[in-house]
N, C-alpha and C positions, 0 to 999 in steps of 0.2 A: 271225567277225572275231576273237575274242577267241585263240582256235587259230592262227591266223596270225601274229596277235600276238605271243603267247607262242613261237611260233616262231624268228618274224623277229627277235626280241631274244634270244632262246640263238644264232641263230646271229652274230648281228652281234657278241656279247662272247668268243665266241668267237675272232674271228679280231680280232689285235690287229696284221697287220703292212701293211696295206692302206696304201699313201701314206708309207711310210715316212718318205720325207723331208720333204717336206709337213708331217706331224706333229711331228719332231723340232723343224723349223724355228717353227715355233707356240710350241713347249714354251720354247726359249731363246730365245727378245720375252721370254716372260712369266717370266723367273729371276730370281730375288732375290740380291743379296748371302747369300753363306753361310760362316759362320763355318769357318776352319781348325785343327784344332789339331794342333799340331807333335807327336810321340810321342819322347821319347828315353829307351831302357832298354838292359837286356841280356835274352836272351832269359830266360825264364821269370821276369822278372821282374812278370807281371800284366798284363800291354799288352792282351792279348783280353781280361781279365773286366773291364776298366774301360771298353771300348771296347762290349760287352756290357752292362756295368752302362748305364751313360750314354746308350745308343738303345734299352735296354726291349728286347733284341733277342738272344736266346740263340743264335742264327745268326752273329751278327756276329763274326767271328774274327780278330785280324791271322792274314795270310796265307792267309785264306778271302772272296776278294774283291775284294781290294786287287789294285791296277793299279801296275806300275813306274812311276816318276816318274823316277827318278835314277838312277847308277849304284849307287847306295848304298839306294836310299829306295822307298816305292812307297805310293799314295795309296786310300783306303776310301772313296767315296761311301756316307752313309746318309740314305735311300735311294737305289739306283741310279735311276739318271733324271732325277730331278726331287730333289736330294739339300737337307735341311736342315742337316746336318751333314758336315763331311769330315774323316778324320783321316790325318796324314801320318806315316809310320811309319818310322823309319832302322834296316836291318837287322843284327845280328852285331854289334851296338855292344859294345867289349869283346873282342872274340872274333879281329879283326883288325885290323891298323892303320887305323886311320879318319882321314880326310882331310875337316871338316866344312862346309870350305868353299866346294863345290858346293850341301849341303844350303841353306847359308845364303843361298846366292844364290838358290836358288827360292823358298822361304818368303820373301823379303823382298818378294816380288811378291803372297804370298798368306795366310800366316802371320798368326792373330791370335793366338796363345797357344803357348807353347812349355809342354811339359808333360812335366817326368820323371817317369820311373817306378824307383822302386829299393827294392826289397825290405829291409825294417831290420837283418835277420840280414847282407846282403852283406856281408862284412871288406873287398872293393874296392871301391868305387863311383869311383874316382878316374875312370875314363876319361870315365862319362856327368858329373859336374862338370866335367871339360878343358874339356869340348864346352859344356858352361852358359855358363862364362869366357868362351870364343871367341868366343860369342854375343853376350856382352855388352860384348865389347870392339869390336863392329862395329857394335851393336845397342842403345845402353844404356836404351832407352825399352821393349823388346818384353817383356811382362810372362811372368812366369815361376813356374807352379806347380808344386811336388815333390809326390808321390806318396807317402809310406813304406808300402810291402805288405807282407805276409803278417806282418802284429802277430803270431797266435797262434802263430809258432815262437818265441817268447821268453817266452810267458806259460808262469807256473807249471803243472806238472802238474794238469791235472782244471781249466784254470783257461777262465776264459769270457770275453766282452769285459765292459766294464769300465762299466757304466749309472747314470747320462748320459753319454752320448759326453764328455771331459772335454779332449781334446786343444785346444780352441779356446784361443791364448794368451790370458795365460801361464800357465795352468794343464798340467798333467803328471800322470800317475795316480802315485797317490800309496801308499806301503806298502811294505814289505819284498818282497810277492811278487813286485810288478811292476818290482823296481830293473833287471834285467836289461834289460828294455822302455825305463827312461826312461833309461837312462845309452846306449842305440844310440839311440836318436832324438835327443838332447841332441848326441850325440857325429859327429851326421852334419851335422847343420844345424852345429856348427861348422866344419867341413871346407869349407863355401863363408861364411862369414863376410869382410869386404869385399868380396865380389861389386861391382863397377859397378854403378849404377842401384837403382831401387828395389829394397826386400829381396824376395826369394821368399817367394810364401805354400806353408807346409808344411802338409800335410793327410795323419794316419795316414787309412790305412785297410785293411781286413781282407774283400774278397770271397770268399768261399769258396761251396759246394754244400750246398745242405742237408741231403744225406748228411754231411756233415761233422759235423753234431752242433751246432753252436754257435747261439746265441740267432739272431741278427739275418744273414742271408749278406750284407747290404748293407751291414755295419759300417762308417759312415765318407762312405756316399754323400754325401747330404745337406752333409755338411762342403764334399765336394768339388765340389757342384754350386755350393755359397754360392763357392766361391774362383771360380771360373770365372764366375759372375755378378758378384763383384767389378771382376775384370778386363778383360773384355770391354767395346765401347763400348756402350751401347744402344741404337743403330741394328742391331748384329748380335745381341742379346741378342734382339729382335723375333724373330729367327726361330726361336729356342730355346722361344718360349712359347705357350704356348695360346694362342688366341684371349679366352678367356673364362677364363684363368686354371685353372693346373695342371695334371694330367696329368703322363707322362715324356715323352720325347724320339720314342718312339712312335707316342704321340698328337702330337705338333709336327710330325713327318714325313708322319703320314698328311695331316695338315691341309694342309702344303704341297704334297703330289701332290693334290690336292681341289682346293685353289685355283687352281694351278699348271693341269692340265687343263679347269679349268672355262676358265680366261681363253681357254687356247689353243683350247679349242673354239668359244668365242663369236667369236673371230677367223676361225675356216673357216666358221663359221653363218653370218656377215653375208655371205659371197661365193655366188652363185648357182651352183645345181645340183648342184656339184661336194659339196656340204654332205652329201646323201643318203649317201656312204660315208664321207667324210674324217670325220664327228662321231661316227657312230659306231664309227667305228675308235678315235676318239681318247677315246672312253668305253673300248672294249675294253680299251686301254693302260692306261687308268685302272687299272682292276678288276685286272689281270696284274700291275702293281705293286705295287698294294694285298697281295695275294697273295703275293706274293715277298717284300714286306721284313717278313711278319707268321709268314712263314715253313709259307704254307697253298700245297696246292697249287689250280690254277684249271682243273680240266681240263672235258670234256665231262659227266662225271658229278655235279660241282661246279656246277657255272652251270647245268646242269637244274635242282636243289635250290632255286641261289641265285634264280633266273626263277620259277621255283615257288610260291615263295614272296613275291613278290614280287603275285603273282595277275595273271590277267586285265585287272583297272580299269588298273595298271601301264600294265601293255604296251600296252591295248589307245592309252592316252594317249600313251606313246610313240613307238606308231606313227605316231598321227594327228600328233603333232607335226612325226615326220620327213621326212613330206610336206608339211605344211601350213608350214616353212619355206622349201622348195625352190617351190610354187607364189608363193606370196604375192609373193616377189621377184620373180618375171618379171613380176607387174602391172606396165604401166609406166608409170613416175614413180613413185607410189607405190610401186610394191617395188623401186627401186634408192634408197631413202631412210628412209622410217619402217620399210619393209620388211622392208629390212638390220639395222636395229637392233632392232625385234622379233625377227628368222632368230636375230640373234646373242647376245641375251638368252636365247632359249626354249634354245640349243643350251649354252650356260652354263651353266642353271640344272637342267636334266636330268640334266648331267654330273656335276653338282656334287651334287645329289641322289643320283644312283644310287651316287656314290661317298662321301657319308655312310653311306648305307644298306651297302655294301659293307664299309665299314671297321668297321661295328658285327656285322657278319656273321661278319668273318674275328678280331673281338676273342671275339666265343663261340666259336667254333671254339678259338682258341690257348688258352681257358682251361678246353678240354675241355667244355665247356656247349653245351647245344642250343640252337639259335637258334627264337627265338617268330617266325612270320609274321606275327600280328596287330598287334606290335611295329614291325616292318621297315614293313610296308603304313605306318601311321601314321607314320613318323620320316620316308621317302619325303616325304610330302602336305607335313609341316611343314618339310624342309629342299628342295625344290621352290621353297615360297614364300622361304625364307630363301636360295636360288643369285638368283634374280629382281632381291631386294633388293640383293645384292653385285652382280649385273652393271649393273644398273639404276644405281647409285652409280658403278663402273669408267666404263659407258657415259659416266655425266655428266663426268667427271673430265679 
């Protein structure tokens, strides 16, 4: 049994495209409100390492992912699928005449954050401010955060960022070395002074590669997470955070496709028969996501490991669940009723399990660390019972 087992669960994660639509159709019932943010720069101005910075997600690239949206624009689900975050991105801003008034019609449909990005050293930024104005002249309520990138081209020779972070008004670093620094940051934020509507929160900040040399490559994050939490309502700020408090955006994404698949499974779980492939397909999809936005791959030799370690007692309870949802429902009366709602609980809480377990799998992997089984076995048992409790509450709901 337990061979079979181990079996019949490599191949069932294997294959994630089984009922396609079926599955998609599951997945969007169960979507939440997700936060937008608008992207306005010029190119090289930072737009991937912030986009990067802010989903924990070294993969995440403008123009590595991102879907047209506009004539002009084109949109980033993170992550694909089942996304917590989206960022809307407008191309060549600067570079050719720009007309932003398409951009603004789409975002007013979806738009919760307009966010530039402008480099300190720029001597232009006028075009990406036009495009601010415009905004705010259509818009005067849409909250508005600036960006200033690349600090370290204006710091003194041999010089470092500058600890404690000091830019939170109205404080400015302070010193002869850094004059250069505080007279272009002073000198750009006056350049949109009477803006319409509330004032823009300005946030330095400094991402760079740790080949670079310098203290912190996050210089500045932190600031910019606080503006964005500022801004934001807290109905969408909900899907930015952990459950259980902290973590990055990462972890909030993984959480979402966790959740996001558990619900949409316990949805195919309460319907008879058809459960035996659709659930575990829509586990499969689980784990191929998880994988993709951690930026691991899922292939055959991958999910042996992952199954593997997973042992035996796993699978072998996995299996007996995947049948023992599909019978129990045919009882009749009793399984088109308590049936169903056991089917669709057990197929929730599996998913939701196997996709904790997965997300802590593919979190050792990306940090180059070997994954413990004895670890994985035990988080399994304990978020099993903790998928139960979540559908057990949805269920009541």
């Amino acid at each position: 049994m337990t061979g079979t087992a181990l079996g019949r669960l490599k191949a069932a994660l294997l294959d994630p495209h089984r009922g396609e639509s079926k599955l998609n159709a599951a997945l969007d019932e169960n979507a939440r409100p997700v936060p937008v943010i608008w992207l306005l720069g010029k190119t090289q101005a930072g737009k991937s390492s912030i986009v990067s910075a802010l989903t924990g997600h070294p993969h995440a690239q403008v123009g590595n992912g991102f879907e047209p949206c506009t004539r002009t624009a084109q949109v980033f689900d993170f992550p694909p699928g089942l996304p917590v975050l989206k960022f809307l991105d407008t191309r060549g801003l600067g570079e050719v005449a720009y007309d932003p008034g398409e951009d603004i019609d789409t975002c007013a449909a979806q738009s919760h954050l307009v966010m530039a990005v402008i480099k300190v050293a720029d001597p232009r930024p006028e075009p990406v401010f036009e495009v601010l104005r415009e905004v705010r002249r259509r818009h005067r309520d849409w909250p508005i955060v600036v960006a200033q990138t690349g600090l370290h081209d204006l710091y003194p020779p041999g010089g470092d960022h500058i600890t404690p972070y000091p830019f939170g008004a109205p404080d400015q670093p302070a010193g002869d070395d850094y004059a250069d620094l505080r007279r272009a940051l002073v000198a750009q934020r006056g350049l949109l002074s009477g803006l319409p509507g509330p004032a823009p929160l300005w946030v330095p900040v400094d991402l760079t590669q740790p080949a670079d040399g310098f203290d912190d490559p996050n210089y500045g994050l932190e600031a910019l997470w606080d503006a964005i939490e500022t801004v934001l309502p807290e109905s969408l700020l909900a899907a930015l955070r952990a459950d259980e408090g902290g973590g990055d955006a990462y972890a909030h994404a993984a959480d979402a496709q966790i959740v996001g698949h558990a619900l949409a499974a316990a949805g195919l779980g309460a319907l008879p028969v058809v459960d035996l492939f659709a659930v575990s397909a829509m586990q499969s999809k689980l784990l191929h996501a998880l994988a993709r936005m951690s930026g691991q791959s899922f292939d055959a030799r991958s999910v042996g490991e992952f199954v593997g370690m997973l042992g035996g007692g796993v699978a072998t309870g996995w299996l007996l669940g995947q049948a023992g949802r599909a019978v129990v429902k045919l009882v009749p009366g009793w399984g088109q009723t308590l049936g169903a709602v056991w089917g669709a609980t057990q197929a929730g809480a599996t998913t939701y399990a196997l996709g904790k377990v997965a997300a802590r799998y593919f979190e050792y992997r990306r940090r180059g660390q070997d994954p413990h089984a004895e670890t994985l076995r035990q988080l399994y048992a304990e978020e099993l019972e903790a998928g139960r409790r979540l559908l057990r509450e949805r269920l009541r709901g």
